[in-house]
C-alpha positions as CSV (number, residue, x, y, z in Angstrom):
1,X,65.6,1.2,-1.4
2,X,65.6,5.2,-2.1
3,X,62.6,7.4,-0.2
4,X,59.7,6.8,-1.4
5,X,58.5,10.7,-1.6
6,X,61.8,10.7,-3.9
7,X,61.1,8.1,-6.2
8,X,57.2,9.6,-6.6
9,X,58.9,12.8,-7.3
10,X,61.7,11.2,-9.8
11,X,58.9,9.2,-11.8
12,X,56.2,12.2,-11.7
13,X,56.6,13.1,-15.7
14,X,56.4,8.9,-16.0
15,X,53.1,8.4,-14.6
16,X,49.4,8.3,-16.2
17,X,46.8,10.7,-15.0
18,X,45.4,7.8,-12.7
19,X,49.2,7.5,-11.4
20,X,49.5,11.2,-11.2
21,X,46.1,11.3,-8.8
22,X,47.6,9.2,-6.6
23,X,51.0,10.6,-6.3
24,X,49.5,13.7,-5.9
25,X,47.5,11.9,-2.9
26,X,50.7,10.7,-1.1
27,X,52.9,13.6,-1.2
28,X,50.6,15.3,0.4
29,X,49.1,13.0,3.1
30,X,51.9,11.1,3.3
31,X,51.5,10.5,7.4
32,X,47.4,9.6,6.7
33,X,48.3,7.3,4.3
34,X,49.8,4.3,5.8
35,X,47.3,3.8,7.6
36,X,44.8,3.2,4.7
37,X,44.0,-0.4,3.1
38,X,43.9,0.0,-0.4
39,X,40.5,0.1,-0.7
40,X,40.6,3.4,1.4
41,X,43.7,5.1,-1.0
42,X,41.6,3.9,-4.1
43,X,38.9,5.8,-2.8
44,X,40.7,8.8,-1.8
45,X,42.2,9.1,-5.0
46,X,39.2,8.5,-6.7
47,X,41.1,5.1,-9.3
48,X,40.2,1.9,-9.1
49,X,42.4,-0.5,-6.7
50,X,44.0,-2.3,-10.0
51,X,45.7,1.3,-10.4
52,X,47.1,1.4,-7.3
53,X,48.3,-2.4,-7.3
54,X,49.8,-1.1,-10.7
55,X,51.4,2.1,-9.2
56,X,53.2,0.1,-6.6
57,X,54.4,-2.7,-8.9
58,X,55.8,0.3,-11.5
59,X,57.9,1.6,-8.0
60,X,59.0,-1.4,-7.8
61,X,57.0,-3.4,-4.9
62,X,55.7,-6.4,-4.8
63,X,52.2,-5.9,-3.6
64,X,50.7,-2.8,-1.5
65,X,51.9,-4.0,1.5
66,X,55.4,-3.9,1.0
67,X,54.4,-0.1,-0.6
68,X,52.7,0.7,3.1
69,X,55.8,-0.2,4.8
70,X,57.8,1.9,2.7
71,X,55.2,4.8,2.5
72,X,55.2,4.1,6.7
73,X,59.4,4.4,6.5
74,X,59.4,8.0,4.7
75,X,56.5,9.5,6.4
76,X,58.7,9.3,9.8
77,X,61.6,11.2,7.8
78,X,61.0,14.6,8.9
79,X,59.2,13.8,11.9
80,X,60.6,15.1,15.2
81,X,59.9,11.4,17.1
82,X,60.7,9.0,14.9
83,X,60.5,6.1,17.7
84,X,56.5,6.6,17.3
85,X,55.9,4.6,14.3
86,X,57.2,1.7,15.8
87,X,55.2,2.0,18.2
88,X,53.2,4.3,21.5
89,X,57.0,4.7,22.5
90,X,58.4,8.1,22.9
91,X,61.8,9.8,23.8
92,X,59.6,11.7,26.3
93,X,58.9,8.5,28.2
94,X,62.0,8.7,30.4
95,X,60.4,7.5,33.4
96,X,58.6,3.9,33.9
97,X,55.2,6.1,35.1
98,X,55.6,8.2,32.0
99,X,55.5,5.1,29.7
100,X,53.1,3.4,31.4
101,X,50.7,6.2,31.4
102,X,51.3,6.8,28.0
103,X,50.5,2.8,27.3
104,X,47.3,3.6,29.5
105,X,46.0,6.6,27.4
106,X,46.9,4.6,24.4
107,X,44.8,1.6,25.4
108,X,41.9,3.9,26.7
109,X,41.7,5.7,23.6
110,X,41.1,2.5,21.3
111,X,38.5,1.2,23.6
112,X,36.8,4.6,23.4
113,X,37.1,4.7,19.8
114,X,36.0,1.0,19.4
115,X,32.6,2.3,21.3
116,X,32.4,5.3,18.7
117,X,32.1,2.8,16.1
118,X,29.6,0.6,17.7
119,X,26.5,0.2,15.5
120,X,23.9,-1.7,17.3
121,X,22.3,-3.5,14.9
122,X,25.3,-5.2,13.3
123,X,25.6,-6.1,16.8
124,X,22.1,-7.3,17.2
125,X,22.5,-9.3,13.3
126,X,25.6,-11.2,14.4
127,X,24.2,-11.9,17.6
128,X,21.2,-13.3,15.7
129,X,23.3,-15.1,13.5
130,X,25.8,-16.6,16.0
131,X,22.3,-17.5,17.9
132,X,20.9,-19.8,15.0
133,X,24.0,-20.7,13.5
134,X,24.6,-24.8,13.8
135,X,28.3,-24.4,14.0
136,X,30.6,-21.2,14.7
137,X,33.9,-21.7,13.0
138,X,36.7,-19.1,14.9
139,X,39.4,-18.0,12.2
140,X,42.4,-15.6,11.9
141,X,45.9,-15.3,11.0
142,X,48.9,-14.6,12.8
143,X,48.3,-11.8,15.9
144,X,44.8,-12.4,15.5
145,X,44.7,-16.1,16.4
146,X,45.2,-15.1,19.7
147,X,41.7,-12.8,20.1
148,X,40.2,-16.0,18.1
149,X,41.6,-18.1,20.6
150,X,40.2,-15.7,23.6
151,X,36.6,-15.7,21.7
152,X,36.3,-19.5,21.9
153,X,37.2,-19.5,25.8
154,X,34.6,-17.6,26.2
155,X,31.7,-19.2,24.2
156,X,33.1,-22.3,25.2
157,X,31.2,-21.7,28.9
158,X,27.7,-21.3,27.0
159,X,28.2,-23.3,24.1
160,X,29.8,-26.2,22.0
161,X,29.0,-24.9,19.0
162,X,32.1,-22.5,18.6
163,X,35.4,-24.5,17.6
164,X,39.0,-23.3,16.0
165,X,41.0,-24.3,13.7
166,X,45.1,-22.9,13.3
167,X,46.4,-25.2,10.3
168,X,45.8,-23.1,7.1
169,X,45.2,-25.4,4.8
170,X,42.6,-27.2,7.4
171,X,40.8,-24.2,7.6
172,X,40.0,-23.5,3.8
173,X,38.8,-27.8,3.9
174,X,36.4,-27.0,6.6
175,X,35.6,-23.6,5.3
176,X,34.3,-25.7,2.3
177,X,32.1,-28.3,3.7
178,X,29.9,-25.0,5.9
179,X,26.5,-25.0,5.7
180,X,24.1,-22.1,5.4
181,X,23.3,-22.2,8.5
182,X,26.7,-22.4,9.5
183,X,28.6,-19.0,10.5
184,X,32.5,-18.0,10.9
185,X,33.7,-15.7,13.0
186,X,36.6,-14.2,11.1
187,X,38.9,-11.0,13.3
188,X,41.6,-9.0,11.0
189,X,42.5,-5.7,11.8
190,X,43.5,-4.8,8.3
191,X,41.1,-7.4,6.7
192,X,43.5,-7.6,3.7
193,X,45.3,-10.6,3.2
194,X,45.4,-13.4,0.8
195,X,44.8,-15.5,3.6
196,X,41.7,-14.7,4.1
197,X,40.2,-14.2,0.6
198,X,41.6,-17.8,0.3
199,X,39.3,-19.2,3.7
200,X,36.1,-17.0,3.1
201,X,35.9,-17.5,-0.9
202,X,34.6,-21.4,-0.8
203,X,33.0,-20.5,2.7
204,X,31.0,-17.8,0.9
205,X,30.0,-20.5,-2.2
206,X,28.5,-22.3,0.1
207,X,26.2,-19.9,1.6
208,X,28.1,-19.8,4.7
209,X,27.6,-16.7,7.1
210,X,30.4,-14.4,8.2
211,X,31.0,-12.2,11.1
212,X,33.7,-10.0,10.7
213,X,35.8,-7.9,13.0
214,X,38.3,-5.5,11.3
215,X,39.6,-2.0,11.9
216,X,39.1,-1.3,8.0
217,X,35.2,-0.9,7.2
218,X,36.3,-1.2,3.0
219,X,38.8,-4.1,3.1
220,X,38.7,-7.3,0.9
221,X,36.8,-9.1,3.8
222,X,34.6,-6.7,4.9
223,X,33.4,-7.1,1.1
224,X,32.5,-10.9,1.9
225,X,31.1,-10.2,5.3
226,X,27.5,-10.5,5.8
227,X,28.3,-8.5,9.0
228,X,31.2,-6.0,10.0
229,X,32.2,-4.9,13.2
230,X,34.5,-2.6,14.0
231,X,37.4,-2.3,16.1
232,X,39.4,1.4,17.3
233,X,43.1,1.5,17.7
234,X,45.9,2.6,15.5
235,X,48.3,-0.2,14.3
236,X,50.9,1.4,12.1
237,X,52.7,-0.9,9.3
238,X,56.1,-1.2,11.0
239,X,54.3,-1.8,14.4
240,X,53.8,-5.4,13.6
241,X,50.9,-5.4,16.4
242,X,49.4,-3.2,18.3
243,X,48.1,-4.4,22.4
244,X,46.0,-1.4,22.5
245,X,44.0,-2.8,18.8
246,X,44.2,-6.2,20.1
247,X,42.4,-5.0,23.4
248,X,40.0,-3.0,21.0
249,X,39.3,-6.4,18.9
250,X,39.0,-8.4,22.6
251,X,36.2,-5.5,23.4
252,X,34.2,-6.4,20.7
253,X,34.5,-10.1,21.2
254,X,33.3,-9.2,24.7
255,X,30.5,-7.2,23.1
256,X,29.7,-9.9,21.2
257,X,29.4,-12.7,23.4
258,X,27.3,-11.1,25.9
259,X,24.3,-10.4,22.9
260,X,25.0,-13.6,22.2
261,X,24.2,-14.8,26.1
262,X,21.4,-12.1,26.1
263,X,19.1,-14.0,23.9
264,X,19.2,-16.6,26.6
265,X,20.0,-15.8,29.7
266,X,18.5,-18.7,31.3
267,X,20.6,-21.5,29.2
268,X,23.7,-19.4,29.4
269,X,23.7,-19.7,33.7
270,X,22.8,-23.5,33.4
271,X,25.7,-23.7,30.5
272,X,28.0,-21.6,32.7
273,X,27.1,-23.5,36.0
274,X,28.1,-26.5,34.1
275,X,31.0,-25.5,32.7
276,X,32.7,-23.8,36.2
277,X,31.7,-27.3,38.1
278,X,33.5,-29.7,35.6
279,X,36.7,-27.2,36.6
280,X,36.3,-27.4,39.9
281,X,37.8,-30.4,40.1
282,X,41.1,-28.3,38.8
283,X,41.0,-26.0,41.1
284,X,43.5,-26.5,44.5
């Protein structure tokens, strides 16, 4: 497929006004861009995000994804290290210190950036409704599954409340027999995929809580959320996962459990004494 600042340029004359706001948008902040959900682009270009789902389908895409991989693809065109939007990797790092210290600063940085973005009392709101919820239901797709996964090992030494489910379409059944009293615990960094709209939708009907944690503060699932926390880290599109926003996500879990724990401190050492003598027994 040709450039995508070519074809923007090519179909200029073609486009409405709301198309033309959003080229101008791109061909200048072209690098910014790609990292936006399209929430974030609608709202820098001031359209709703039916004209941008339209602007990508008259450039011939699919959905705004497969845009974002392309809009990722040309903004490395001109760039003198091209290698970096595949990932923290650099032509500079031509020793193993080099790369690892550039891994380090990379990771550091999220974790920092994921502490910016702390707001205490979404905290202290999930907490509370983790705290009182009957059952916690752990969801995610793909890369994600694996901080879900990490979150239940570690409520699983305080509670049993907190269970997971992989299979798709056995998520979106239990998703629909939740309580109100009942809570998910959904992670996405981009927070925009069909998957979840599919999983939190009949969750939602039923007056179902949700505890999000997403990089993207205006995606699809932040929308549903009843809380959002966020995450730091930069995953570009043709990264296809980031360690340092996994470790970011994995910070906030950690965040997480322990306001969960605070609320009772004195359950969560019988619950933990509990769980670490049943493993004994595992242990050589």
């Amino acid at each position: 497929m040709l450039d995508l600042m070519y074809q923007i340029n090519t179909h200029y004359d073609q486009f409405t006004p709301s198309s033309r706001k959003i080229a101008d948008y791109l061909l200048e902040h072209c690098a910014q861009a790609q990292y936006l959900s399209i929430s974030g682009l609608a709202n820098e270009c001031g359209v709703a995000e039916a004209t941008i789902f339209r602007f990508c389908k008259q450039l011939g895409f699919g959905g705004y994804n497969e845009f974002k991989l392309a809009l990722a693809k040309s903004s490395i065109l001109n760039q003198p290290n091209p290698y970096a939007a595949y990932g923290e990797l650099t032509p500079e790092d031509n020793t193993v210190e080099a790369m690892c210290r550039r891994l380090y600063e990379s990771n550091i940085q999220a974790l920092n950036q994921t502490l910016s973005l702390l707001d205490e009392a979404a905290l202290i709101k999930a907490g509370d409704l983790l705290a009182g919820a009957g059952k916690i239901l752990g969801l995610g797709y793909g890369g994600s599954m694996a901080t879900v996964r990490e979150a239940w090992s570690r409520f699983l030494t305080v509670t049993s409340k907190f269970f997971v489910i992989e299979d798709n379409h056995m998520q979106i059944m239990a998703a629909s027999l939740l309580e109100e009293n009942d809570v998910i615990l959904f992670v996405s960094y981009s927070g925009s995929t069909r998957d979840a709209e599919d999983v939190l939708r009949p969750a939602k009907a039923r007056g179902a809580k949700i505890v999000l944690i997403t990089h993207y503060a205006d995606s699809p699932a932040a929308g549903m959320a009843d809380v959002v926390l966020l995450c730091g880290g930069h995953e570009r599109p043709l990264q296809t996962g980031s360690i340092a926003a996994k470790m970011a996500m994995l910070f906030v879990v950690d965040m997480l459990v322990n306001e969960f724990c605070r609320r009772d401190m004195d359950t969560t050492m019988r619950n933990k004494d509990l769980t670490a003598n049943a493993l004994a027994i595992r242990h050589l």
